[in-house]
MARDO-125676 format. One record per residue (C-alpha): chain; x negated, y, z negated; residue number from 1; residue in one letter. Coordinates in Angstrom, 2 decimals. Each point is the difference from the previous one (the first is absolute). Layout:
# MARDO-125676
  c       xx       yy       zz    k  r
  A        X        Y        Z  NUM  a
...
***
This chain:
# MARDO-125676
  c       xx       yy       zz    k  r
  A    20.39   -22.93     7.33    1  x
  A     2.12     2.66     2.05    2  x
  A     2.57    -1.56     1.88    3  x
  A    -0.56     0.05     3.89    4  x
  A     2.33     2.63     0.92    5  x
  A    -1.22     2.17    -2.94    6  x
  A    -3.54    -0.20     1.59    7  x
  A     1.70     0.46     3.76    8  x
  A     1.27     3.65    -1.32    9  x
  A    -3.11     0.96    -1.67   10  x
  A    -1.76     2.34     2.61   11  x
  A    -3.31    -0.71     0.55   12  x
  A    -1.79     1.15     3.06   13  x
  A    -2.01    -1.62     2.36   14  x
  A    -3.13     1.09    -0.76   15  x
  A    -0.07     1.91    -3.13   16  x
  A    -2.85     2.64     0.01   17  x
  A    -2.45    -0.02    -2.48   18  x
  A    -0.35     2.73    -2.09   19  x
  A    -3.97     1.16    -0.53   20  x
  A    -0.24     1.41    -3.90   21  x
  A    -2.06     2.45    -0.48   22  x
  A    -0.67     1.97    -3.13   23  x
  A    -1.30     3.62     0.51   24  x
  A    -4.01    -0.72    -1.36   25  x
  A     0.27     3.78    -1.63   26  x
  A     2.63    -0.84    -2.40   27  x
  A    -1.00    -3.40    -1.22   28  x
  A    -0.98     0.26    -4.11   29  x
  A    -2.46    -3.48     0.66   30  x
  A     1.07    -1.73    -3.61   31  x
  A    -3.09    -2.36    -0.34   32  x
  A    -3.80     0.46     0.15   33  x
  A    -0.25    -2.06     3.46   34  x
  A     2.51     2.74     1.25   35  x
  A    -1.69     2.84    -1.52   36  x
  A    -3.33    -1.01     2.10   37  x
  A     1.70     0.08     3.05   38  x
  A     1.81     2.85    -0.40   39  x
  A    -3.31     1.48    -1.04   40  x
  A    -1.95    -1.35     2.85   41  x
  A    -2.54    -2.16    -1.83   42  x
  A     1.48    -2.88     1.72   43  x
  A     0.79     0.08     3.97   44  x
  A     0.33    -3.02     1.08   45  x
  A     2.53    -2.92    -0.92   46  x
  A    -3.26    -2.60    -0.11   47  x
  A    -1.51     1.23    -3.00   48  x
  A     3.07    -1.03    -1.14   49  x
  A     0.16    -3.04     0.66   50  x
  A    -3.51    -0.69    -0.97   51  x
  A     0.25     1.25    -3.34   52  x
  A     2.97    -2.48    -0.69   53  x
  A     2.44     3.10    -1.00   54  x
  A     3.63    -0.37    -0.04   55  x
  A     1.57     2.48     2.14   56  x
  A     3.06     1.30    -2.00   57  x
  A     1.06     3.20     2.27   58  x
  A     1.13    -0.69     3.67   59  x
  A    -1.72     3.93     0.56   60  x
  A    -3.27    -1.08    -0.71   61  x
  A     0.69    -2.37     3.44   62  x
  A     1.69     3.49     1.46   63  x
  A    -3.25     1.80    -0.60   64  x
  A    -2.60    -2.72     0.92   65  x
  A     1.73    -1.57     3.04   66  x
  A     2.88     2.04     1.90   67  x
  A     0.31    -1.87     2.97   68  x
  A     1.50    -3.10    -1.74   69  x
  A     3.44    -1.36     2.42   70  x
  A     2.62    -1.79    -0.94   71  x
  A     2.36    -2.34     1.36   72  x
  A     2.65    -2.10    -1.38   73  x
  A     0.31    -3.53    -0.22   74  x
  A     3.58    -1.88     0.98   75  x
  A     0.75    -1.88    -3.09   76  x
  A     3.84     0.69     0.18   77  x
  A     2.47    -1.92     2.64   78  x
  A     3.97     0.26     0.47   79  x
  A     2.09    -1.54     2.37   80  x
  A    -0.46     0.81     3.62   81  x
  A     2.53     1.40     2.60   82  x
  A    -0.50    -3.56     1.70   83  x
  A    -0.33    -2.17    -2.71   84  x
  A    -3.17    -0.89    -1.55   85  x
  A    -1.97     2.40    -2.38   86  x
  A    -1.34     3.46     0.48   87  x
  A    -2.70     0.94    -1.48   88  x
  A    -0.34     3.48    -2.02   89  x
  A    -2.88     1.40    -1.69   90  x
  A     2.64     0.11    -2.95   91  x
  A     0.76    -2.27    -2.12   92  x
  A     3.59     0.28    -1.72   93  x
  A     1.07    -1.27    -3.24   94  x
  A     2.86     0.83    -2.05   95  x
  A     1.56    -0.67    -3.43   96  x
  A     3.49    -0.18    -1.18   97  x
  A     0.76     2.91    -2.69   98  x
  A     3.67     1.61    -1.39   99  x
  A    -0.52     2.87     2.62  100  x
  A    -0.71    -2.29     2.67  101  x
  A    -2.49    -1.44     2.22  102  x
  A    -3.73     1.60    -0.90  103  x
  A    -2.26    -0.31     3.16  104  x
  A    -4.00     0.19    -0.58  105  x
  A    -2.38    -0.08     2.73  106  x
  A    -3.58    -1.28     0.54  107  x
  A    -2.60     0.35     2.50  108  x
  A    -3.14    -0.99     0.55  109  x
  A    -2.72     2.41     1.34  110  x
  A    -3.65    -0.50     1.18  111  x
  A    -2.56     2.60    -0.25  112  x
  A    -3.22     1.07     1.94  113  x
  A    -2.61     1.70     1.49  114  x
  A    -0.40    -2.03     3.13  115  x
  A    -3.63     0.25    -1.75  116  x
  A    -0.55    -3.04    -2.22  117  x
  A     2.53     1.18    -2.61  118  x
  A     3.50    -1.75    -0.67  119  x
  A     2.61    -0.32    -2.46  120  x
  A     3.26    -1.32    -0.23  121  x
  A     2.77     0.74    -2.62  122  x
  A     3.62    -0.60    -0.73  123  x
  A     2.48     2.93    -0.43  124  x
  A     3.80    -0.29    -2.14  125  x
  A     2.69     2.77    -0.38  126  x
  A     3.50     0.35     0.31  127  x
  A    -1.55     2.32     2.55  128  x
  A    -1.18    -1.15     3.29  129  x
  A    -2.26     3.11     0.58  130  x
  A    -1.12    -0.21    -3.96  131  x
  A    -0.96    -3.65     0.36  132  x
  A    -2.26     0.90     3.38  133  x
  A    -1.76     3.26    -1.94  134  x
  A    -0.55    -2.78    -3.04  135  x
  A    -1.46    -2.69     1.98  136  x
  A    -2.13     2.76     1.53  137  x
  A    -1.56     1.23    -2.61  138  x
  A    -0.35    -3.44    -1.73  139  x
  A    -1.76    -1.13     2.99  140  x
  A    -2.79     2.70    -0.16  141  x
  A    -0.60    -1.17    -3.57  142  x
  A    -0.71    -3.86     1.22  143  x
  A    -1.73     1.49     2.84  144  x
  A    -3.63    -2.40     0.45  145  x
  A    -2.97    -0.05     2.27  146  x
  A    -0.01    -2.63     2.83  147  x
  A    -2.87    -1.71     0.73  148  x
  A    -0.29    -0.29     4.35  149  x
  A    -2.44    -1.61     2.14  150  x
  A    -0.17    -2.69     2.46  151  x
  A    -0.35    -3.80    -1.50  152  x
  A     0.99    -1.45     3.20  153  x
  A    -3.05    -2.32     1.65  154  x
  A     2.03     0.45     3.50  155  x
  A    -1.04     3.59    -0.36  156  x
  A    -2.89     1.34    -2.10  157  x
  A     0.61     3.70     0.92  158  x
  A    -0.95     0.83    -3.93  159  x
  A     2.95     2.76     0.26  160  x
  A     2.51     0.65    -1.81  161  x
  A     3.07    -1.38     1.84  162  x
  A     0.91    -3.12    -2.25  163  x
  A    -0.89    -1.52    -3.14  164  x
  A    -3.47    -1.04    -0.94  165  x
  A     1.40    -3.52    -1.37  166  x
  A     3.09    -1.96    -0.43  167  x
  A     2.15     0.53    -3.07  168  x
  A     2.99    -1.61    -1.69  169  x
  A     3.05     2.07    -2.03  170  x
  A     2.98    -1.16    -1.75  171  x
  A     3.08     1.90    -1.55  172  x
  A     2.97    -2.24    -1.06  173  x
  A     0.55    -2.86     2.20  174  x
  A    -1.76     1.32     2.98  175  x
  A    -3.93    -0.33     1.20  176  x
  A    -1.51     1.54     2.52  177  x
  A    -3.56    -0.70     1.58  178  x
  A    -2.03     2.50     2.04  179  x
  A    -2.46    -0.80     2.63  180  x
  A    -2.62     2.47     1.37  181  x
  A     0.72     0.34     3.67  182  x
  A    -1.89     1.07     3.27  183  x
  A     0.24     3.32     1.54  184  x
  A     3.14     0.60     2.27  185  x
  A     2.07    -2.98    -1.57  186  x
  A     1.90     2.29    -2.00  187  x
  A     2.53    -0.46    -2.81  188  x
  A     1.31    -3.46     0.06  189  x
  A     2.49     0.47    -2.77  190  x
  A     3.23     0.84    -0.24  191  x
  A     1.77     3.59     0.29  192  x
  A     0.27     1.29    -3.76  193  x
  A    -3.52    -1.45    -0.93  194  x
  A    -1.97     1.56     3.32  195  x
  A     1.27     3.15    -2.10  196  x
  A    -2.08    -0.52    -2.63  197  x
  A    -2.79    -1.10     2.17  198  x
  A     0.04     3.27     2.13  199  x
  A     0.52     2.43    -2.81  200  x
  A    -3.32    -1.97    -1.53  201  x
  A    -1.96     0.67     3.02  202  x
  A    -0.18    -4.00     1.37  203  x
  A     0.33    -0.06     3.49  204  x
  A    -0.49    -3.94     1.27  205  x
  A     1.24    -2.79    -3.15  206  x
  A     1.69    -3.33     0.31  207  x
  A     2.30    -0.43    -3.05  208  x
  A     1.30    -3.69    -0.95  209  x
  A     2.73     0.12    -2.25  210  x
  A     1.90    -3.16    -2.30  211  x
  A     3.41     0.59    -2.43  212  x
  A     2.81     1.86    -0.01  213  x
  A    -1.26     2.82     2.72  214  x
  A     3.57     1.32     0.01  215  x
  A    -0.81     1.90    -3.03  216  x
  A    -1.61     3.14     1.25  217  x
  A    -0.98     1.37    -3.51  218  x
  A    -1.66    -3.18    -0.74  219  x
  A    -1.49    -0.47     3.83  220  x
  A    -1.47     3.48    -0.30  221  x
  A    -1.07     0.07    -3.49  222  x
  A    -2.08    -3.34     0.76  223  x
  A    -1.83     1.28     2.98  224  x
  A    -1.18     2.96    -2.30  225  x
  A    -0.89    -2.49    -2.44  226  x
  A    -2.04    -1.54     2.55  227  x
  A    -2.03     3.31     0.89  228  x
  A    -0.81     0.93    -3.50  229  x
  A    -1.70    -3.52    -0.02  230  x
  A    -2.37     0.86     2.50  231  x
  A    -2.44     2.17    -2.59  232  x
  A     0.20    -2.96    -2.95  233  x
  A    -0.62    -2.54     2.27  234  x
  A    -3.02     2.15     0.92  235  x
  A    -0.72     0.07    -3.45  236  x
***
């Protein structure tokens, strides 16, 4: 691990802007059938997709089907503070020993979404901070899935789609999360990098109970997706 004053001189700003990718549509060469049917227009929208169980392989077919997707970055990093304590960074620094020197590699974590129903979440690495963001962008189209919304809650029985339509359970690593369908106006009762996740999905009123190691944001985060991909095969 870096020492501390190694990670005090690393600059890193305060809020580090992330970069939208986009890939001008008229020069992608689509380099599987599922992209070729896009790019052809035989398939317009993303939940045909999904239906048909196809892997999605090119982060333009996600480009061309839903542009609107936002981004936001999840704060999985932390170095000291100027007061003690940690700050936390959307970066997370490691670094290795070699003959030349210390090698630094960064990671983030970024969350993906239309705001619509449609979320994913992926983890960028480069030696590159701005690399490891455009990585983790495009990864995250790729795991992009369809949220199923309604309103499970018997304190409200609006039948829209604000919440969830039943509680669900996820688990990555040592952490679980449970979420509860919620009336309208209660909002999201979780905490700060998860209501990410939750907004970017479209969820606008969830309670979120969570057990384990919560510290770890990549594990925190990845189990609350888990948890919302479980709505459809519980359905099932």
């Amino acid at each position: 691990m870096p020492e501390k004053e190694e990670l005090e001189k690393i600059p890193i700003p305060e809020e580090i802007p992330v970069p939208k990718v986009e890939v001008p549509l008229g020069k992608w060469v689509p380099k599987t059938e599922l992209g070729r049917q896009v790019f052809e227009g035989k398939i317009t929208d993303v939940e045909e997709i999904f239906k048909s169980g196809k892997k999605i392989i090119e982060p333009e077919i996600i480009d061309r089907l839903v542009p609107n997707l936002k981004n936001e970055l999840v704060l999985i990093g932390g170095r000291a503070g100027k007061g003690g304590g940690v700050q936390r960074i959307p970066i997370k620094i490691t670094a290795k020993m070699t003959k030349s020197g210390r090698r630094f590699n960064y990671s983030v974590l970024i969350v993906v979404g239309n705001e619509d129903g449609l979320v994913g979440i992926s983890k960028g690495t480069s030696s590159e901070t701005r690399v490891a963001i455009d990585k983790g962008i495009k990864r995250a189209k790729l795991n992009l899935i369809k949220i199923k919304r309604g309103c499970g809650s018997w304190e409200c029985g609006c039948k829209t789609e604000h919440s969830i339509p039943f509680k669900v359970t996820g688990k990555t690593g040592s952490v679980r999360v449970e979420l509860f369908p919620a009336p309208k106006g209660v909002g999201l009762v979780a905490d700060d990098e998860s209501k990410k996740i939750f907004r970017l999905a479209g969820i606008k009123d969830i309670w979120v109970k969570t057990f384990g190691n919560t510290s770890s944001r990549i594990n925190l985060i990845s189990a609350v997706f888990d948890a919302l991909k479980k709505i459809y095969v519980y359905e099932r």
